[in-house]
Kinemage of the C-alpha trace (Angstrom):
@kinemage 1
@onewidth
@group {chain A} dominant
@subgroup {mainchain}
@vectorlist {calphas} color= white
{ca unk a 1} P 152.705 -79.165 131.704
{ca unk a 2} L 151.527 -82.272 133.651
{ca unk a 3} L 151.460 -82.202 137.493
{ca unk a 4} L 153.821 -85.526 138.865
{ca unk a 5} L 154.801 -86.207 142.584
{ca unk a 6} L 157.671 -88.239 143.058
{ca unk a 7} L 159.581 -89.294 146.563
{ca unk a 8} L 162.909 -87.759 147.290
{ca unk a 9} L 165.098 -88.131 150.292
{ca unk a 10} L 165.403 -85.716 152.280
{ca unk a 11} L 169.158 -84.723 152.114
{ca unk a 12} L 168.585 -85.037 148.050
{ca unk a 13} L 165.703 -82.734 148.031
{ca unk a 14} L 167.744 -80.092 150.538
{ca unk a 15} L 170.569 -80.243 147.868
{ca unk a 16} L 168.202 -79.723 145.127
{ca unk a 17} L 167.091 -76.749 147.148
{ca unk a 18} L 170.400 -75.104 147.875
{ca unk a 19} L 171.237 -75.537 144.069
{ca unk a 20} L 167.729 -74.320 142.324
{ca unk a 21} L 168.481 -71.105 144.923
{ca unk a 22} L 171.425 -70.633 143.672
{ca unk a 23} L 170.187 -70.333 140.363
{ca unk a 24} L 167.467 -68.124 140.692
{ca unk a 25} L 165.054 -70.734 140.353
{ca unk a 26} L 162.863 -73.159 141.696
{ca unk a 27} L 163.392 -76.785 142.448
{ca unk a 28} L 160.850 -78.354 140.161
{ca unk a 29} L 162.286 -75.792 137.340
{ca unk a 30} L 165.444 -77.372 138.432
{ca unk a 31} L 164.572 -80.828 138.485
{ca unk a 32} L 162.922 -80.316 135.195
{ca unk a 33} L 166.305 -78.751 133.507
{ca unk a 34} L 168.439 -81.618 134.840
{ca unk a 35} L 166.111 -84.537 133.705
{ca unk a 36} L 166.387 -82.349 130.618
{ca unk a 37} L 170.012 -82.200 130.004
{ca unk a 38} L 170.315 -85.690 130.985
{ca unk a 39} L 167.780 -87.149 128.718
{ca unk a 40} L 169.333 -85.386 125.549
{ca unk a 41} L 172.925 -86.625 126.727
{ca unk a 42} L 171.497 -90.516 126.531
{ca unk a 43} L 170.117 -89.227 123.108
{ca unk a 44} L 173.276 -88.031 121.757
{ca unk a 45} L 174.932 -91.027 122.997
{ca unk a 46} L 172.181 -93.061 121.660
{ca unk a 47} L 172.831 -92.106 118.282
{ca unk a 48} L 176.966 -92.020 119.105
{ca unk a 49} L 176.435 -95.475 120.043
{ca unk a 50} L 174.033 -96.337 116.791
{ca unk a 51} L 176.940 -95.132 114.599
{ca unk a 52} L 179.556 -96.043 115.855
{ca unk a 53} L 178.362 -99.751 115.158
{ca unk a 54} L 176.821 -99.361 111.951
{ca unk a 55} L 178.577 -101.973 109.096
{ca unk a 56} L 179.089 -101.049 105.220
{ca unk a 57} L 176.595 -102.430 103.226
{ca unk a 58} L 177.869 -106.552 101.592
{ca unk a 59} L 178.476 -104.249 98.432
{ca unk a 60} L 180.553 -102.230 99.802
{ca unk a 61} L 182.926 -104.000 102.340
{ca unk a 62} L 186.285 -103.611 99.719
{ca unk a 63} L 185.667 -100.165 99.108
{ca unk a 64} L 187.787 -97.336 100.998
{ca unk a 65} L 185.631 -94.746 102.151
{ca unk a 66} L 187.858 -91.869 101.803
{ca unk a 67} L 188.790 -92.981 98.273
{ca unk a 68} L 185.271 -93.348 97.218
{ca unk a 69} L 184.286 -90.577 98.502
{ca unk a 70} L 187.241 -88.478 96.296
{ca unk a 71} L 186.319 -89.972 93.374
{ca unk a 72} L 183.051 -88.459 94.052
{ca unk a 73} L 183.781 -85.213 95.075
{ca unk a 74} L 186.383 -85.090 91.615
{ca unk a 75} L 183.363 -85.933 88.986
{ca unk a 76} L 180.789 -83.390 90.644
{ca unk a 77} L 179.930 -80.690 88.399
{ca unk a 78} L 178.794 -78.468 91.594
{ca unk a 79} L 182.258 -79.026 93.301
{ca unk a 80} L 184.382 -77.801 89.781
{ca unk a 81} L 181.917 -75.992 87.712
């Protein structure tokens, strides 16, 4: 772990107090778990996001995706022996 100091107001870093007590723990193990669970949120929505907005492939653009995906499914040896 790397040692960082950062500036906090004071009724911010009393709240972070009250809460990391309440939890057993201390503040910067509390700090650390929220910057935590925040920065894998904006990753999951990151990739949410990426998705979301991704375009067929030219080749691809007059195909239905749920039919194509059938006709897959009902010539694979692995699916029907």
């Amino acid at each position: 772990m790397q040692r960082t100091q950062i500036y906090l107001e004071p009724d911010l870093l009393s709240e972070i107090k009250r809460v990391a007590t309440q939890l057993n723990v201390s503040a910067s193990e509390y700090i650390r778990r929220v910057l935590r669970t925040d920065l894998q949120k904006k990753r999951h929505n990151n990739l949410k996001d990426f998705v979301s907005h991704m375009q067929p492939l030219e080749s691809f653009s007059d195909i239905d995706a749920d039919t194509y995906v059938n006709d897959l499914r009902s010539k694979s040896r692995i699916l029907h022996g």
